[in-house]
N, CA, C and O atoms as CSV, one atom per row, in Angstrom:
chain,resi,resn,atom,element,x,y,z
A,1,UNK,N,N,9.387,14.381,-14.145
A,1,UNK,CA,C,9.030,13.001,-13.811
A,1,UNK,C,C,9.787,12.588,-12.551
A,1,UNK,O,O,10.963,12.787,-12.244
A,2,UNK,N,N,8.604,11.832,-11.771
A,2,UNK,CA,C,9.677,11.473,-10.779
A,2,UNK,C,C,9.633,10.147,-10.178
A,2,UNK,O,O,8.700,9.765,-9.472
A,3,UNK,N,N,10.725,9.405,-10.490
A,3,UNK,CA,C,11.205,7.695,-10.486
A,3,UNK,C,C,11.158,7.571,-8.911
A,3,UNK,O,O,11.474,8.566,-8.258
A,4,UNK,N,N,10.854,6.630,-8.382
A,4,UNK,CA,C,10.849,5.374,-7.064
A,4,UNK,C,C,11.601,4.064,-7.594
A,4,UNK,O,O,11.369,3.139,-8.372
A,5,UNK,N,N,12.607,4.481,-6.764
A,5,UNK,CA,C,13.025,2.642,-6.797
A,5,UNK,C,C,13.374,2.310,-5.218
A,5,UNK,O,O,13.884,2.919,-4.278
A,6,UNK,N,N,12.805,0.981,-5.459
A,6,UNK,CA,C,12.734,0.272,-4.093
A,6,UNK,C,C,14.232,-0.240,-3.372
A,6,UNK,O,O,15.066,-0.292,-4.277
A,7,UNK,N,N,14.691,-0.536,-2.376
A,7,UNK,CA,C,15.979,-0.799,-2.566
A,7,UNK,C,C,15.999,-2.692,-2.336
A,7,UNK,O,O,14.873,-3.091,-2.632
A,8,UNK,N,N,16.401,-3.214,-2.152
A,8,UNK,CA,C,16.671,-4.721,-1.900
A,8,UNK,C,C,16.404,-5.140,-0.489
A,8,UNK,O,O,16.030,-6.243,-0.089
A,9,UNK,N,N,16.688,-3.957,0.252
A,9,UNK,CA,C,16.312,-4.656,1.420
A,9,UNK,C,C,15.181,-4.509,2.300
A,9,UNK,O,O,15.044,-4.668,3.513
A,10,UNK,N,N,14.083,-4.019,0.981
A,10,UNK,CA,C,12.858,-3.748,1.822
A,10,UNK,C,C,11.866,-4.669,1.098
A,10,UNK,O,O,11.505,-4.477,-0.063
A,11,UNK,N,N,11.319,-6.012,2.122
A,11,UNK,CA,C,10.180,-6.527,1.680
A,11,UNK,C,C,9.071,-6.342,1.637
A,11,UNK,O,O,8.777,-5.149,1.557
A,12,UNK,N,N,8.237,-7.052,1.657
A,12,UNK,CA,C,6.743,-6.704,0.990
A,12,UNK,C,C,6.071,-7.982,1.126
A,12,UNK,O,O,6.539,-9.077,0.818
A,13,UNK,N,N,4.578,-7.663,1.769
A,13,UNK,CA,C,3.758,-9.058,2.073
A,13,UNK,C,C,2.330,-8.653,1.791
A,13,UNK,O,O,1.731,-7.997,2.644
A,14,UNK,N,N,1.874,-8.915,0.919
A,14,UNK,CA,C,-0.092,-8.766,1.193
A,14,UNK,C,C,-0.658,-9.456,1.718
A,14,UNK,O,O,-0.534,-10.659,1.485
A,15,UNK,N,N,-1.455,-9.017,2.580
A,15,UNK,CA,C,-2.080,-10.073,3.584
A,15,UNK,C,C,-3.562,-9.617,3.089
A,15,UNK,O,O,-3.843,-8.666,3.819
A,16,UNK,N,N,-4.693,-9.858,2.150
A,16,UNK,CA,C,-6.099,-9.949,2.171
A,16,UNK,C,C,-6.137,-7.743,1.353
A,16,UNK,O,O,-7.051,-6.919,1.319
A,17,UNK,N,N,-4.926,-7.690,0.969
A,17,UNK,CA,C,-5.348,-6.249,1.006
A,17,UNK,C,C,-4.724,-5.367,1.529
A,17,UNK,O,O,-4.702,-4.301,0.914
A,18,UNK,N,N,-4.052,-5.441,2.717
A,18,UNK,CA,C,-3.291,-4.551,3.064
A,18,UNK,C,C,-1.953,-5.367,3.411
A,18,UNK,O,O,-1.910,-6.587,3.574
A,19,UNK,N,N,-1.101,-4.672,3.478
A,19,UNK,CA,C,0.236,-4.727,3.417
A,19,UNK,C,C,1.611,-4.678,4.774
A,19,UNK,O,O,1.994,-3.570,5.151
A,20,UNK,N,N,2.066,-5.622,5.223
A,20,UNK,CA,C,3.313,-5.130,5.494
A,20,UNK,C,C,4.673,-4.863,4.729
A,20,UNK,O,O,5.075,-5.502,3.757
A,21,UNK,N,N,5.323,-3.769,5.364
A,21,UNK,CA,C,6.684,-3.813,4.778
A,21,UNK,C,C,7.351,-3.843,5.753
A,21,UNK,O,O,7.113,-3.318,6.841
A,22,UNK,N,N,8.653,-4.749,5.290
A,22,UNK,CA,C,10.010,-4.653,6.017
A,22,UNK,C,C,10.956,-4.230,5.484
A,22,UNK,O,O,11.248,-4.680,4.376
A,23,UNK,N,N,11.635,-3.374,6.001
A,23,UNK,CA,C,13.079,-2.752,6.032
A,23,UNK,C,C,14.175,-3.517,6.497
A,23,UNK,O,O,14.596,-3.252,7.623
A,24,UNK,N,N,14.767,-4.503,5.779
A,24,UNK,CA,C,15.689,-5.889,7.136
A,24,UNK,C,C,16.823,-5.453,7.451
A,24,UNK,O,O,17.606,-6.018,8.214
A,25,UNK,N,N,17.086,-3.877,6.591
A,25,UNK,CA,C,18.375,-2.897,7.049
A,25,UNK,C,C,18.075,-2.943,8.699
A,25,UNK,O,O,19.036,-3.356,9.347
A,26,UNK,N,N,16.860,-2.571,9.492
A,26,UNK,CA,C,16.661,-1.863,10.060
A,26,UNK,C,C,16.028,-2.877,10.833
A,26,UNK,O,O,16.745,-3.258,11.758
A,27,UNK,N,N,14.917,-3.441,10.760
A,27,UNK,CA,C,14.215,-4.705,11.319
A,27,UNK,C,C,13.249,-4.111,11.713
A,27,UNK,O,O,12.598,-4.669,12.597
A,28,UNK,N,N,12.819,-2.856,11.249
A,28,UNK,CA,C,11.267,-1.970,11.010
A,28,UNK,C,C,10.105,-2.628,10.284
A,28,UNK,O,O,10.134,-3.118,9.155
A,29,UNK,N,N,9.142,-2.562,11.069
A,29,UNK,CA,C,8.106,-2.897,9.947
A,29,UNK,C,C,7.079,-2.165,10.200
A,29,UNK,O,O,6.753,-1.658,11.273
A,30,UNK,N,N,6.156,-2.081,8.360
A,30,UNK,CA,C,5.635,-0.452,8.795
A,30,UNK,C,C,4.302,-1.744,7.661
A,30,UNK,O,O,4.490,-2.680,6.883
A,31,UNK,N,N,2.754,-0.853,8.351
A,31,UNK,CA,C,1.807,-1.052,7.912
A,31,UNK,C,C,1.517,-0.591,7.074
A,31,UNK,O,O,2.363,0.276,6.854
A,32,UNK,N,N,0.596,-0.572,6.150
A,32,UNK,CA,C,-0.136,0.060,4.510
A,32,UNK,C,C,-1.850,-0.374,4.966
A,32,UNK,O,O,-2.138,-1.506,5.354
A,33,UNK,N,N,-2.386,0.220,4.893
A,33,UNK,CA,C,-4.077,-0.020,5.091
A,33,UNK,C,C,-4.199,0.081,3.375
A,33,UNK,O,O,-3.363,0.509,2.580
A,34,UNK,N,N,-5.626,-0.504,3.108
A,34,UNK,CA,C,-5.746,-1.195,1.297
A,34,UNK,C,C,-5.583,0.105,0.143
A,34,UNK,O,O,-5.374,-0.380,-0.969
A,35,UNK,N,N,-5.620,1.510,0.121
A,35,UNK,CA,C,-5.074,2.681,-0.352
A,35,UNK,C,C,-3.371,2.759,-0.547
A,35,UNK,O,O,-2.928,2.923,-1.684
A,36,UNK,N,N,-2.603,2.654,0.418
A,36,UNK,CA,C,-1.709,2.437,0.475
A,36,UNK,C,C,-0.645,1.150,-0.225
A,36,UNK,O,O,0.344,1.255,-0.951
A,37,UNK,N,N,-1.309,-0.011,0.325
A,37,UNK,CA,C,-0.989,-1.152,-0.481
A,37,UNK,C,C,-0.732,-0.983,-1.965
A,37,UNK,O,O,0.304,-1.140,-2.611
A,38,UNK,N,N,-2.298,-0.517,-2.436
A,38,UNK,CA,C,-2.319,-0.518,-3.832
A,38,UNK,C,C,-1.131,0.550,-4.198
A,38,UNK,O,O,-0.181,0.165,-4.879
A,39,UNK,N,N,-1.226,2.276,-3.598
A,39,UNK,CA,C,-0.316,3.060,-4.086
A,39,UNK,C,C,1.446,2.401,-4.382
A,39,UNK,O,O,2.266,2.648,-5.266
A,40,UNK,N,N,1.478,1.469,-3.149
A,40,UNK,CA,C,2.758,0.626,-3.139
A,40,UNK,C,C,2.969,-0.651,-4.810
A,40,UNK,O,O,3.804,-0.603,-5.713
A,41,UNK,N,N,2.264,-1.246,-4.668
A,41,UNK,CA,C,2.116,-2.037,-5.764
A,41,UNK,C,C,2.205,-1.351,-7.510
A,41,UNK,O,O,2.717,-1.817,-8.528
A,42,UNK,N,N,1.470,-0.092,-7.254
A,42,UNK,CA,C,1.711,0.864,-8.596
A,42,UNK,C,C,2.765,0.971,-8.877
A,42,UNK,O,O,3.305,0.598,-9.918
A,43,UNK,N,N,3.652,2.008,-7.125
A,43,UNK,CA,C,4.833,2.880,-7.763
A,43,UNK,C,C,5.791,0.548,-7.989
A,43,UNK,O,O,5.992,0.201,-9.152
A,44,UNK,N,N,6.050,-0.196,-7.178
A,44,UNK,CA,C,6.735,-1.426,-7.486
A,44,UNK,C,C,6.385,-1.652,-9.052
A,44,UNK,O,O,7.395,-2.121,-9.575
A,45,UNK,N,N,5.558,-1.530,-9.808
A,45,UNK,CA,C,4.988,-1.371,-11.461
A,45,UNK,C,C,5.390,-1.039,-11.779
A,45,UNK,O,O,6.014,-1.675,-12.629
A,46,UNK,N,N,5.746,0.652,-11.628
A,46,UNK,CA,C,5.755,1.331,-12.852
A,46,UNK,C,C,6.972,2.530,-12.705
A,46,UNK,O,O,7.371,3.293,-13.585
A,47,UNK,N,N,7.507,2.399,-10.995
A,47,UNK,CA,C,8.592,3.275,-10.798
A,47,UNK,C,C,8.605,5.099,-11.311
A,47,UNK,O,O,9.413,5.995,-11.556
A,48,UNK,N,N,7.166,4.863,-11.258
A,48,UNK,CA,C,6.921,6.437,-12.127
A,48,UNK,C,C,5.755,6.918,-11.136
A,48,UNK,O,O,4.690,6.310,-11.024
A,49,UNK,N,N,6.186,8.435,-10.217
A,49,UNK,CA,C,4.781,9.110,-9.587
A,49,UNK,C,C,3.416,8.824,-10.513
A,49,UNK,O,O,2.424,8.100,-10.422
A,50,UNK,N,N,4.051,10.021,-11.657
A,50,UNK,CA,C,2.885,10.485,-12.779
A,50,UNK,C,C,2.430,9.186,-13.234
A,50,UNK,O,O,1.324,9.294,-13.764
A,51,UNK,N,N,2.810,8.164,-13.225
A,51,UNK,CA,C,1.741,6.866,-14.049
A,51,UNK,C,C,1.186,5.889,-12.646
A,51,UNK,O,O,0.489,4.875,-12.672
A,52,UNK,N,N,1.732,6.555,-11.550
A,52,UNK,CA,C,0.529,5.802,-10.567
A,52,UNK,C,C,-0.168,6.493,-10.546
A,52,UNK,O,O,-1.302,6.034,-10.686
A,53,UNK,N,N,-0.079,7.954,-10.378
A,53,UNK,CA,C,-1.052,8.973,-10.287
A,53,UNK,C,C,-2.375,8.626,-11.502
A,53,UNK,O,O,-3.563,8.458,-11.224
A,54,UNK,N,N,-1.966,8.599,-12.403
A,54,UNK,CA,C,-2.526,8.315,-13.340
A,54,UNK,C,C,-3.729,6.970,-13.477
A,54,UNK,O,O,-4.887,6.990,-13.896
A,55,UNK,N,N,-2.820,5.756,-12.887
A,55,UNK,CA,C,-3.275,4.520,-12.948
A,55,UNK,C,C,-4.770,5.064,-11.470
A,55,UNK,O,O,-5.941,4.810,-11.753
A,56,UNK,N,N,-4.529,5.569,-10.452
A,56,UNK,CA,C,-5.065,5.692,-9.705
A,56,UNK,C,C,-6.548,6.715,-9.615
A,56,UNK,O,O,-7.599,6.606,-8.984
A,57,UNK,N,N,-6.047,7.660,-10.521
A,57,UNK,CA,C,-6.959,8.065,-10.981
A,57,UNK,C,C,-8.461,7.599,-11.087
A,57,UNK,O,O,-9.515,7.866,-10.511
A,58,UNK,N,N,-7.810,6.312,-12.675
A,58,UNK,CA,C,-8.479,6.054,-12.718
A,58,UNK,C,C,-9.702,4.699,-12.212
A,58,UNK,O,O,-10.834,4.382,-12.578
A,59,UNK,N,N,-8.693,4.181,-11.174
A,59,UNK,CA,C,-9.813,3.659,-9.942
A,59,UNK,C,C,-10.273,4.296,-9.116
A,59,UNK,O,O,-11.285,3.763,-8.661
A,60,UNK,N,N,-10.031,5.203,-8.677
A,60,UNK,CA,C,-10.334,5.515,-7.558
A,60,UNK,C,C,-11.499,6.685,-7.687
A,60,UNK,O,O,-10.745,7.593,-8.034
A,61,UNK,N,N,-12.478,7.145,-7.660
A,61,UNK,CA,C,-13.067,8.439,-6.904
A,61,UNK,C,C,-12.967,9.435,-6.650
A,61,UNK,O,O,-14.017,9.960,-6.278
A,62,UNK,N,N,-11.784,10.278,-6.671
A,62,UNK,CA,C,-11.260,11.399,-5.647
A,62,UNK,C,C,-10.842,12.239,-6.896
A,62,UNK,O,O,-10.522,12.027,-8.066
A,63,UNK,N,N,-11.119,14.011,-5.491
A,63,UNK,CA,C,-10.544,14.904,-6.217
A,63,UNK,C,C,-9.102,14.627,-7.272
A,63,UNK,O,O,-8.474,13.768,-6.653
A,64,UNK,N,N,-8.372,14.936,-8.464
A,64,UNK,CA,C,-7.233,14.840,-8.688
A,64,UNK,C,C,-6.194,15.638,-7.963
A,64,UNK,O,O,-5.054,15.173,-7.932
A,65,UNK,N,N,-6.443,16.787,-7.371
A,65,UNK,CA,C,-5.372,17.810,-6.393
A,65,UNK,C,C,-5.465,16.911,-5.035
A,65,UNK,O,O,-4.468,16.893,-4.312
A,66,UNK,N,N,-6.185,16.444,-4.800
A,66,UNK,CA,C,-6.382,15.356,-3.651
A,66,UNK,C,C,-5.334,14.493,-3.349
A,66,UNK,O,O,-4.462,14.606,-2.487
A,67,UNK,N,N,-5.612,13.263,-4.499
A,67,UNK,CA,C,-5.048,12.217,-5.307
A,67,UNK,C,C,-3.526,12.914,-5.174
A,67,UNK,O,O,-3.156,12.699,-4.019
A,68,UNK,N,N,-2.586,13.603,-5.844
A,68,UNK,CA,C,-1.564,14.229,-6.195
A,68,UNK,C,C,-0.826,14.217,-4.660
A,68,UNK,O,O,0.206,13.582,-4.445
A,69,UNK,N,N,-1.539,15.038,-3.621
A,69,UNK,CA,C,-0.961,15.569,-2.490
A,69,UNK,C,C,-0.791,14.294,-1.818
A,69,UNK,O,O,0.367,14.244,-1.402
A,70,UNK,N,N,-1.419,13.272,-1.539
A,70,UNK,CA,C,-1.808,12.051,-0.908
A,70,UNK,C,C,-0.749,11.449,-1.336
A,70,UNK,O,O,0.266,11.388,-0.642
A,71,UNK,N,N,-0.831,10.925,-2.522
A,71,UNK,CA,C,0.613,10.272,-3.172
A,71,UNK,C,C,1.841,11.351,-2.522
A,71,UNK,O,O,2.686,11.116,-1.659
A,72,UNK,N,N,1.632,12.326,-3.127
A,72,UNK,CA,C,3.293,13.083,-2.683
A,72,UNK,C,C,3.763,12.897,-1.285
A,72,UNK,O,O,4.920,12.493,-1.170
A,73,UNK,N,N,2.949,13.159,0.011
A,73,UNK,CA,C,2.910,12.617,1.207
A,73,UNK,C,C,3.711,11.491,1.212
A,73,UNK,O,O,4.933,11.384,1.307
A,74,UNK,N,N,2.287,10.155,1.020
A,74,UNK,CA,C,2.919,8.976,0.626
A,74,UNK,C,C,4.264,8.649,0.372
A,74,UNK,O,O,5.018,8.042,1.132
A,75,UNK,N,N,4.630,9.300,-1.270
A,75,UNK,CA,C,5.555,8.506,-1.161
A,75,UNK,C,C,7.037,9.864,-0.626
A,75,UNK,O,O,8.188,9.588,-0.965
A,76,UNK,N,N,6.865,10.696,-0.127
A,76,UNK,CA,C,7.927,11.054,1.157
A,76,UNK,C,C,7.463,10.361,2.097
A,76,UNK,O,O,7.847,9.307,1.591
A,77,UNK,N,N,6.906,9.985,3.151
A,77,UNK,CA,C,7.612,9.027,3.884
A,77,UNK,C,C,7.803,8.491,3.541
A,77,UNK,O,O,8.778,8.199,4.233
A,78,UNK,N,N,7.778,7.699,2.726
A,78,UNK,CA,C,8.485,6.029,2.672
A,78,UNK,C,C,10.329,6.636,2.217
A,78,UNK,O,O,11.418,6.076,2.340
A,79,UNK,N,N,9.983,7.807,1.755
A,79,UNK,CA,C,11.573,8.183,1.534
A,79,UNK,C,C,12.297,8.169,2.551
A,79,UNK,O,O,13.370,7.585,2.703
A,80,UNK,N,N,11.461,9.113,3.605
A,80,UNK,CA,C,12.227,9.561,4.899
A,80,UNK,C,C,12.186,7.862,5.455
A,80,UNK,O,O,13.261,7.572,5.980
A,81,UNK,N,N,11.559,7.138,5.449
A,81,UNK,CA,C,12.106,5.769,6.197
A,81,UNK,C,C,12.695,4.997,5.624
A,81,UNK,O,O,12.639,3.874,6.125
A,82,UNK,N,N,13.500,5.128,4.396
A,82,UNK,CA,C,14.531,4.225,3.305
A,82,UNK,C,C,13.758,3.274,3.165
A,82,UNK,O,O,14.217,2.141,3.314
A,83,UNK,N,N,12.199,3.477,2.800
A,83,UNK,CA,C,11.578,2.290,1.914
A,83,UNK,C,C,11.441,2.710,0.473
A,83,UNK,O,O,10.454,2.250,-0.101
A,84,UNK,N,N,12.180,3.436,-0.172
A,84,UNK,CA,C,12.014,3.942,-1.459
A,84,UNK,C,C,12.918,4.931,-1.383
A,84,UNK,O,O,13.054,5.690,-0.423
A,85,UNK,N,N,13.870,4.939,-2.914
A,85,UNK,CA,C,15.094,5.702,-2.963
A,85,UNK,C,C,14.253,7.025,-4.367
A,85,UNK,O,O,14.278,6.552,-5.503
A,86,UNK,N,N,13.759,8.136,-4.286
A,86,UNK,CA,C,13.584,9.379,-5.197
A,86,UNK,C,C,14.936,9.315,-6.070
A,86,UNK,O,O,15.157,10.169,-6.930
């Protein structure tokens, strides 16, 4: 299993669907197009890969080996940019 936690100093704004985040460590701000957003809003839920994976599943359409790699991507960067602590 593998936990996401967000740290304190990274905000979060929905604008219509998609998303900014800020890092105010840093004064970065990074976009989310409406895939992303949502993946963001899951792991902020549920702090668990396997139950966004899961949750996503089952909205979404897509291969599951797809789905899996996309998230894993996903959520390494946000690692590599200290918007989420593994």
């Amino acid at each position: 299993m593998i936990r996401v936690a967000i740290p304190e100093t990274v905000l979060f704004r929905d604008l219509d669907g998609e998303a900014v985040l800020l890092a105010t460590d840093s004064g970065r701000y990074f976009g989310l197009n409406e895939v992303g957003t949502r993946m963001w809003s899951l792991l902020r839920l549920h702090g668990d890969v396997e139950a966004v994976c899961r949750a996503l599943l089952a909205e979404y359409e897509v291969p599951e080996a797809r789905l899996r790699e996309d998230l894993a991507q996903f959520v390494g960067t946000l690692a590599a940019r200290g918007l989420v602590k593994i």
